[in-house]
C-alpha positions in Angstrom: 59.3 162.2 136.6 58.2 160.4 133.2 56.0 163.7 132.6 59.3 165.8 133.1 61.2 163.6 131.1 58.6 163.8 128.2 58.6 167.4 128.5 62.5 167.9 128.0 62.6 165.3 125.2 60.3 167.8 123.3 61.5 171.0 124.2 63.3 172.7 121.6 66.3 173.3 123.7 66.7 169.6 124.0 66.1 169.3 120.4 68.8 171.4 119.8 71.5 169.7 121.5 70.6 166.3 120.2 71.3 168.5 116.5 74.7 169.8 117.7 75.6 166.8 119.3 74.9 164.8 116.1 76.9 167.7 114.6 79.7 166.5 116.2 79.4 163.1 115.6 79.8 163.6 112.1 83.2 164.7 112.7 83.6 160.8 111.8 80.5 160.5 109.6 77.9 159.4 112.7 74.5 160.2 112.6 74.6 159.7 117.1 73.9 162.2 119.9 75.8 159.8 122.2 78.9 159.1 119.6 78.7 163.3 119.8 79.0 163.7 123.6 81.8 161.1 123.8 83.7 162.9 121.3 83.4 166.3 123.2 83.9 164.2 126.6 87.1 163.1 125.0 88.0 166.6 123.4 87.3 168.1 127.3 89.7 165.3 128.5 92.8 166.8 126.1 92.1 170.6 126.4 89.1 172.6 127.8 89.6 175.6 125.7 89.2 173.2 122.7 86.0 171.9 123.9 84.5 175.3 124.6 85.3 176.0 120.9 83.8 172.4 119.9 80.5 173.8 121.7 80.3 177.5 120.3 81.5 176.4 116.9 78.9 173.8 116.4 76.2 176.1 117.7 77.4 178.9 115.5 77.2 176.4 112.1 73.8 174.8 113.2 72.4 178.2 113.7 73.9 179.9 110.6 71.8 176.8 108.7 69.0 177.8 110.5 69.5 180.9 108.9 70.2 180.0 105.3 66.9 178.3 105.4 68.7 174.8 105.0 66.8 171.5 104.4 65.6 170.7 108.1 66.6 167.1 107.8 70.3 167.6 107.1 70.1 170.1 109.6 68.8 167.3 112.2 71.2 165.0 110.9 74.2 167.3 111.9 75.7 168.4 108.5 75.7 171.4 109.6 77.8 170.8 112.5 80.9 168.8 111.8 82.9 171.6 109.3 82.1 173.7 111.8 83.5 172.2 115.1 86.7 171.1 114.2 86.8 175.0 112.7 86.6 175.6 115.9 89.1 172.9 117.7 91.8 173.3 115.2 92.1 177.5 115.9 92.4 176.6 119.5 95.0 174.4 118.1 97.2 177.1 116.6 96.4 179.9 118.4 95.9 180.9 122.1 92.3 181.8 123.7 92.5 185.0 122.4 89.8 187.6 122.2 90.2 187.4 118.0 90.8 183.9 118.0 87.2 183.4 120.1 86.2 185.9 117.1 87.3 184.0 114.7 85.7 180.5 116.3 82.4 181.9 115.2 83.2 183.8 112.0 84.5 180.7 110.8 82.0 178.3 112.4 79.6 180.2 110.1 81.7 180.5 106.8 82.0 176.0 106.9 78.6 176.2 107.6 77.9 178.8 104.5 80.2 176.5 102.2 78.7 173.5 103.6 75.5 174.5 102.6 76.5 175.8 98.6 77.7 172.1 98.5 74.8 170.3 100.0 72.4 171.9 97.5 74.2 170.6 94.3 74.6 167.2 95.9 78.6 167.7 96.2 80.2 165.2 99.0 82.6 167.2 100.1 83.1 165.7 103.7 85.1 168.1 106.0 86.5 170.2 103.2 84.5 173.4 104.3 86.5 172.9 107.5 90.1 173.0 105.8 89.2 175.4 103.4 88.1 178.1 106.2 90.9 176.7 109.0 93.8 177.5 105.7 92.4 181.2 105.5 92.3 181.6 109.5 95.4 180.1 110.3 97.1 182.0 107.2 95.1 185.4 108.5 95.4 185.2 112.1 100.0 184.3 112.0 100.2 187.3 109.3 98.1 190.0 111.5 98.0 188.7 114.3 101.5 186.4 115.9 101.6 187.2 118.9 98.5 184.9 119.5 100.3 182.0 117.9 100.5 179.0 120.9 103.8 177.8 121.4 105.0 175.0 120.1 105.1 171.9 121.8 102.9 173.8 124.6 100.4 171.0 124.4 100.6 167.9 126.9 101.7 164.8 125.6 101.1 161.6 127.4 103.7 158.9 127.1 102.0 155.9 126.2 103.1 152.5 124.4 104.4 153.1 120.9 101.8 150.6 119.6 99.2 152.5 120.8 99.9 155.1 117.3 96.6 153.4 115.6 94.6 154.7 119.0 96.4 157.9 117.9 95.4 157.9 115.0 91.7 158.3 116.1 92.3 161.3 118.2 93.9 163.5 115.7 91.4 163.0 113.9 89.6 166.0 116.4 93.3 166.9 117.1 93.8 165.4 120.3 97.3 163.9 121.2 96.4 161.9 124.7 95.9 158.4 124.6 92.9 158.2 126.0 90.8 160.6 124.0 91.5 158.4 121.1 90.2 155.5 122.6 87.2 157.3 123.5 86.7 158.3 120.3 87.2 154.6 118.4 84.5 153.6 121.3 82.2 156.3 120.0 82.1 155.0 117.0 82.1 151.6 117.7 78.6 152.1 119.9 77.0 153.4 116.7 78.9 151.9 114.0 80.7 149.0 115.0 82.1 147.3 111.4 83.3 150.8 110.6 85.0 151.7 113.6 87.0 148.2 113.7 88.1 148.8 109.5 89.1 152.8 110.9 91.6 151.2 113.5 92.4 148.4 110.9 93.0 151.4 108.6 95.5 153.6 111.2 97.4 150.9 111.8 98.0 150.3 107.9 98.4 154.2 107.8 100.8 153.9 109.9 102.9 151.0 108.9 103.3 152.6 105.7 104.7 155.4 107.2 107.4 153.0 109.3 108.2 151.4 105.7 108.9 154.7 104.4 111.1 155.8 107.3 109.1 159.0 107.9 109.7 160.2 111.6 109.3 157.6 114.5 107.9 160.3 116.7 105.6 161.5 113.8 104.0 157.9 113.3 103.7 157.9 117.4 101.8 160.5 117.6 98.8 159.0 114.9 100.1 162.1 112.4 99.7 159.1 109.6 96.9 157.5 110.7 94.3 159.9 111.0 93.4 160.9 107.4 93.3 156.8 106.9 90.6 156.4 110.1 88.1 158.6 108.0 88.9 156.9 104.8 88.1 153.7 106.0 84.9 155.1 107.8 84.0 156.6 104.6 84.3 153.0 102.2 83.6 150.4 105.4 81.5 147.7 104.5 80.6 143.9 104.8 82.1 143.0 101.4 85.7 142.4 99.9 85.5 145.0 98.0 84.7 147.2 100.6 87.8 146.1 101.9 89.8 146.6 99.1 88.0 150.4 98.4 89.0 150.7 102.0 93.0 149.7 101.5 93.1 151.9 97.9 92.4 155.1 100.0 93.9 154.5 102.7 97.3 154.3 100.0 96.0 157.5 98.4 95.4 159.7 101.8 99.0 158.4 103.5 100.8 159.3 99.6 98.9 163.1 100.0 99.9 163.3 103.4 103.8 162.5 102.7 103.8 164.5 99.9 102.1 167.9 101.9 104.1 167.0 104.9 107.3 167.2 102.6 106.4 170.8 101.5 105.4 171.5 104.6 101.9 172.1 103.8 99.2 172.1 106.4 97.5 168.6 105.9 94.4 169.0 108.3 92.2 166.5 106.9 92.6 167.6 103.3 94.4 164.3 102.6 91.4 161.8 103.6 89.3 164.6 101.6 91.4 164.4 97.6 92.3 160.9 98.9 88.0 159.6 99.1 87.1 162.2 95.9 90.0 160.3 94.0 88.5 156.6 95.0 84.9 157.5 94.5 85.9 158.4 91.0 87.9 155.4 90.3 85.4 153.6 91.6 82.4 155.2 89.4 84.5 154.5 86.7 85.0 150.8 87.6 81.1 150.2 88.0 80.4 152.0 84.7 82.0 149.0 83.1 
């Protein structure tokens, strides 16, 4: 058995897989095979058509660095993979399991994994912005040409659950999961690997979400983690053992929940472009700060 065991740890099938899992624990910025599988566990556990598209979206951007010829240890790390699988997630989102919607999993799988890569090579941190630059062209595209593959709204299954639970919330739509318990999978999936960030992440939904309360934006909005999300990967992003991590932490959590309002008011899609302008914004306060 051990001799079996050694032989799957090094084929390159196995290798593989540990990549695309990696790939989609940096959905939340974690380097883990095991945070990965969690996270598609939980994205399984809210839809299956959305974890099918997790799987052959992450493939498709790991390969497509393959192919570019990208730095072999960002591809091991799973850069390569995270743009590309909630590409793939978020189309399942909008659209029914169409043949051109599966069509358009890959194409843009491969087009965050192409703008992922043009970033990575002048040292840009651009976090998931690929993603919601390719999901804005998509989602645009695909309701022009082709509505009748649009899902119906409210379509998805909502479980009731406590209204306190919104932080837990918060962590699933992060992958764009609404149930209960694929959030809490996911904040245990990043506890296992990360365990100070995951605790400032839920820290940071439940400020997210308060804010939202104070500025009497929709109760069922809040409920659902719609405010909280954007402020999970801000605080994953600045998380540390000092105050001023903390306080990094608080100012873009602010930032991303003022974005959000403001794109939710003009009925802009938000995806995760709020935590994205809301951590570019902080870093370069912060730069400036230091420089002083």
């Amino acid at each position: 058995m051990q001799v079996n065991a050694e032989t799957l740890k090094d084929s390159k099938t196995f290798q593989y897989l540990l990549i695309v899992l990696r790939g989609m624990g940096q959905i939340m910025l974690q380097e883990n095979a095991l945070t990965g599988l969690i996270f598609l566990v939980g994205i399984f556990l809210g839809s299956i058509p959305m974890g099918v598209a997790a799987i052959v979206a992450t493939f498709s951007g790991t390969l497509t660095a393959k192919m570019l010829r990208a730095s072999e240890d960002d591809i091991q790390k799973g850069l390569y993979g995270f743009s590309a699988s909630l590409t793939g997630v978020a189309l399942l989102v909008f659209f029914k399991p169409a043949i051109i919607v599966w069509v358009a999993v890959i194409v843009g799988a491969v087009l965050a994994s192409v703008i992922q890569h043009l970033f990575i090579k002048k040292n840009i941190p651009v976090y998931t912005f690929p993603f919601v630059l390719v999901a804005w062209v998509l989602v645009f595209s695909i309701q022009h040409f082709f509505p009748h593959v649009s899902a119906q709204p409210g379509s998805e299954t909502i479980m009731p659950v406590s209204r306190y639970a919104f932080a837990f919330h918060g962590f699933g739509q992060v992958i764009f999961q609404s149930n209960i318990w694929s959030g809490i999978l996911f904040f245990i999936a990043v506890f296992i690997n990360a365990p100070q960030a995951a605790l400032y992440a839920l820290s940071a939904a439940v400020v997210g979400g308060l804010l939202a309360v104070v500025l009497a934006l929709p109760a069922d909005q809040v409920q659902a983690g719609l405010y909280s999300y954007n402020t999970v990967l801000c605080a994953i992003v600045f998380a540390g053992s000092s105050i001023k991590d903390g306080v990094w932490v608080l100012v873009s959590v602010v930032f991303a929940t003022a974005i959000s309002l403001w794109m939710n008011h003009y009925q802009l899609l938000a995806l995760t472009f709020p935590f994205v302008a809301a951590t570019w914004i902080t870093l370069i306060i912060k730069k400036i700060l230091e420089k002083k």
